[in-house]
C-alpha positions in Angstrom: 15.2 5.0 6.4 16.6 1.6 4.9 17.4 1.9 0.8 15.0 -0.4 -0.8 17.4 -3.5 -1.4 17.6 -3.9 2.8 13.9 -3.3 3.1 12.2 -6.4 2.1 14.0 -9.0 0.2 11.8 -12.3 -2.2 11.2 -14.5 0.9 9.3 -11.5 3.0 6.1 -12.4 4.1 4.8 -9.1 4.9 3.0 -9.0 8.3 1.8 -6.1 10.3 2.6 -6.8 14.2 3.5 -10.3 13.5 0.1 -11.2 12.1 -0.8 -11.4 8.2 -2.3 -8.3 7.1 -5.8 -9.0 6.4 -7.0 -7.9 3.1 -10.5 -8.4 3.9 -10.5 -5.2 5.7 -9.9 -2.9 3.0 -12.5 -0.4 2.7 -14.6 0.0 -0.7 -15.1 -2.3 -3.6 -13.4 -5.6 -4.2 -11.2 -3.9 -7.2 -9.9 -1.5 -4.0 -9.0 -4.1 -2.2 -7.1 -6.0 -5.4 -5.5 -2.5 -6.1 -4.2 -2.7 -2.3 -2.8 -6.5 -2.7 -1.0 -5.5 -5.9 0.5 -2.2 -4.5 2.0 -4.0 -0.9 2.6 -6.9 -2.6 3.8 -6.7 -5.6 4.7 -2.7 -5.9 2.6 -2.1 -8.2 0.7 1.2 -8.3 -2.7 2.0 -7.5 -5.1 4.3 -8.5 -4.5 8.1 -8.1 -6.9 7.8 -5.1 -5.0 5.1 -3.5 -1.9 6.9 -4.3 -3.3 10.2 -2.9 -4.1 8.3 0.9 -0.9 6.2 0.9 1.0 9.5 0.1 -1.0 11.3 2.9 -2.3 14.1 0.3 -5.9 14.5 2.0 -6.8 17.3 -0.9 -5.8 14.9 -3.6 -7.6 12.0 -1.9 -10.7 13.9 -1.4 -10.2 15.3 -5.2 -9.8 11.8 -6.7 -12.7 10.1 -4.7 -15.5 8.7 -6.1 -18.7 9.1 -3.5 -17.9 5.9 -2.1 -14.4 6.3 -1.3 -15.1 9.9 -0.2 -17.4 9.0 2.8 -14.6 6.3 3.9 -12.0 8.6 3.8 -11.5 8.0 7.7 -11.2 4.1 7.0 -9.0 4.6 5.0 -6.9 6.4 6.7 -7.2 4.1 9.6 -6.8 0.7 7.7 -3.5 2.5 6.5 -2.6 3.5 9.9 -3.4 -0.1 11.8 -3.5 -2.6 9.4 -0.4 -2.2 6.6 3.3 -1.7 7.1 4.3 1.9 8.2 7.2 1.4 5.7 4.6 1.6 2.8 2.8 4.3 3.7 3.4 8.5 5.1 4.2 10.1 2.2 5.6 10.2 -1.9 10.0 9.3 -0.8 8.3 5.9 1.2 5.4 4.9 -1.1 8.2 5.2 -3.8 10.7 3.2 -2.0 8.4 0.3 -0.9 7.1 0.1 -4.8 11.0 -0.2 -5.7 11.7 -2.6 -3.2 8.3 -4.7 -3.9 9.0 -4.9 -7.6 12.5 -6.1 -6.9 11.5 -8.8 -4.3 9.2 -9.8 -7.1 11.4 -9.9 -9.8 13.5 -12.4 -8.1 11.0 -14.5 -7.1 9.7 -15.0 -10.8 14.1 -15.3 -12.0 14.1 -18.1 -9.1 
């Protein structure tokens, strides 16, 4: 697995098989989807939910869910699995490096 400086670097526009990933998708609430945007784009964490599916930690997801986000479990899952990178999602080592690697790339965009 790359180190997070070879990852992504402040020009990446993050696509998903060569297409924008599309936001729009995201299951639950509008403040989901804005947790989403912030997390792949920015590095920025999300909620312990969020955290729990991106890490692949079903028991945590399914003990951090609200009703809502426990019956979409499955779309989450899925929007994970076919709509963002698969470098930003599988487990705590790659959700940790794609936050570092974000948050740099960011970081030199605003010192630019």
């Amino acid at each position: 697995m790359k180190g997070p400086a070879n990852m992504l670097n402040a020009e990446d526009d993050i696509r998903v098989n060569g297409l924008p990933i599309d936001y729009n998708t995201v299951p639950g609430s509008g403040v989901m989807m804005q947790a989403v945007i912030r997390y792949i784009e920015h590095g920025a964490p999300p909620g312990h939910f969020v955290t729990a599916v991106i890490q692949n930690n079903l028991f945590e997801a399914m003990r951090r869910a609200d009703l809502e986000n426990r019956a979409l479990l499955h779309a989450w899952c899925s929007w994970f699995y076919n709509k963002a990178p698969s470098m930003c999602y599988g487990s705590k080592d790659k959700m940790d490096m794609w936050m570092e690697a974000r948050t740099v790339a960011y970081e030199a965009r605003m010192e630019a």
